[in-house]
C-alpha positions as CSV (number, residue, x, y, z in Angstrom):
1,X,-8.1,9.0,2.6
2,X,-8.3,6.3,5.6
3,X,-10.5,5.0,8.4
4,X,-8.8,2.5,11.0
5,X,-10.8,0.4,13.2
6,X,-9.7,-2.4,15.9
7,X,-11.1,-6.0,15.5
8,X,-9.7,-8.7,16.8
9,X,-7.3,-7.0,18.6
10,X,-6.1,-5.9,15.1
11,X,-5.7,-2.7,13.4
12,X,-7.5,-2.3,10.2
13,X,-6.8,0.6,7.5
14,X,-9.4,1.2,4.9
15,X,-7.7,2.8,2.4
16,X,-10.1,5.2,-0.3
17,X,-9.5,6.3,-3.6
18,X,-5.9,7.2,-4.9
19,X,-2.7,5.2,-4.0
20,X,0.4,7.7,-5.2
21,X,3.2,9.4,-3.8
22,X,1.8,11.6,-1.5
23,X,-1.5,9.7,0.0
24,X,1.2,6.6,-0.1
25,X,3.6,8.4,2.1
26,X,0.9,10.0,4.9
27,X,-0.4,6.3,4.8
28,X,2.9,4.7,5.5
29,X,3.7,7.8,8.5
30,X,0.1,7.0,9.7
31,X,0.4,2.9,9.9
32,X,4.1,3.0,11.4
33,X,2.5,5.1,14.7
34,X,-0.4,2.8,14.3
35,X,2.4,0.2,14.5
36,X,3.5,1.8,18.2
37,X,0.3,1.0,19.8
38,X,-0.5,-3.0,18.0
39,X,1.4,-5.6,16.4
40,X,-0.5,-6.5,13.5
41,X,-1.9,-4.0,10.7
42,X,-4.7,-5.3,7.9
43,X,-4.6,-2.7,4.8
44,X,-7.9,-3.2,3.3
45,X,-7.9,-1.8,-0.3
46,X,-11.3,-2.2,-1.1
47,X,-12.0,1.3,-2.0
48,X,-9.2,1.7,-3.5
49,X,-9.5,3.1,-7.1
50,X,-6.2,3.2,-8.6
51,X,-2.5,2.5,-7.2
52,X,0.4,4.0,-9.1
53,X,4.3,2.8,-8.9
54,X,5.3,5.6,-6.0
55,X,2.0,4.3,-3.8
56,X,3.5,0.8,-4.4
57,X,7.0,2.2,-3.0
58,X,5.8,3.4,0.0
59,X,3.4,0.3,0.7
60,X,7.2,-2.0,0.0
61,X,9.2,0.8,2.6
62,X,6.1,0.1,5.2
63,X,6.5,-3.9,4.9
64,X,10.3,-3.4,4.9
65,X,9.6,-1.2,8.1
66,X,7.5,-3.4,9.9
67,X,9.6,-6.5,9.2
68,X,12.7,-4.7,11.4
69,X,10.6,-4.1,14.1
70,X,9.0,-7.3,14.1
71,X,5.4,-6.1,13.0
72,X,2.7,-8.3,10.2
73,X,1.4,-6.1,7.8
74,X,-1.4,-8.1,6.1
75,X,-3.4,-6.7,2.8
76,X,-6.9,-7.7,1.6
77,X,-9.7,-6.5,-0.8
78,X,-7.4,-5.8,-3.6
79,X,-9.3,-4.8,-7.4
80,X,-8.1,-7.2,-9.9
81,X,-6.1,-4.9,-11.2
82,X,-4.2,-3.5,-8.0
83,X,-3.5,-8.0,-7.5
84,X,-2.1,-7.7,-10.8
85,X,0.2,-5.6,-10.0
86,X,1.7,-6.8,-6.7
87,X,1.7,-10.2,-9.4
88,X,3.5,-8.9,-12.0
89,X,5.8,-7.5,-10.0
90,X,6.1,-11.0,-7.5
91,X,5.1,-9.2,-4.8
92,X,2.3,-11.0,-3.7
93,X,5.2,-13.8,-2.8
94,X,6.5,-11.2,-0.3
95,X,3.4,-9.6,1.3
96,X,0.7,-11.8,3.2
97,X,-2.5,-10.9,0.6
98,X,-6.0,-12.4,1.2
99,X,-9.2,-12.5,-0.9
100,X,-11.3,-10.8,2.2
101,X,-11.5,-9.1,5.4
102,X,-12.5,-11.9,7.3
103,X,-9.5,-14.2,6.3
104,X,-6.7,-11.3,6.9
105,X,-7.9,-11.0,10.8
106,X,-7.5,-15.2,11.1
């Protein structure tokens, strides 16, 4: 479902295939312990192949999580239609998005 890897002193979570309920929740469990270890966590959806409205809850309770305890949660590599969503929804005002890898870890 995932692969993390450190650059930058960063944690970055490649996210593959299915965003829903259940991969959503074991991503947001597996993230907040990431969170114990580093301060700043890149989701990279770039493999990502669909993302329904329960995935999208537990991406919001993550970001609402890391905000109390003063974590960054950054996404990147979003499909067009994934960006869509967090647009139509004006949640790309509240999460830090960026076109690519390269500009989340700046």
């Amino acid at each position: 479902m995932f692969d993390v890897e450190e650059k930058a002193g960063k944690k970055i979570v490649y996210i593959k295939g299915e965003v829903n309920g259940e991969t959503g929740l074991e991503l947001k469990n597996n993230v907040l312990e990431i969170f114990k270890q580093i301060d700043t966590v890149i989701l990279s959806f770039k493999n990502v192949i669909y993302m329904n409205s329960s995935g999208l809850r537990e991406i919001i309770d993550l970001l609402k999580r890391s905000k109390r305890d003063k974590k960054e949660l950054r996404l990147c590599e979003m499909s067009g239609d994934i960006r869509d969503m967090f647009s139509f929804t004006g949640l790309d005002k509240v999460f830090q998005i960026f076109d690519s890898e390269s500009a989340a870890l700046r």
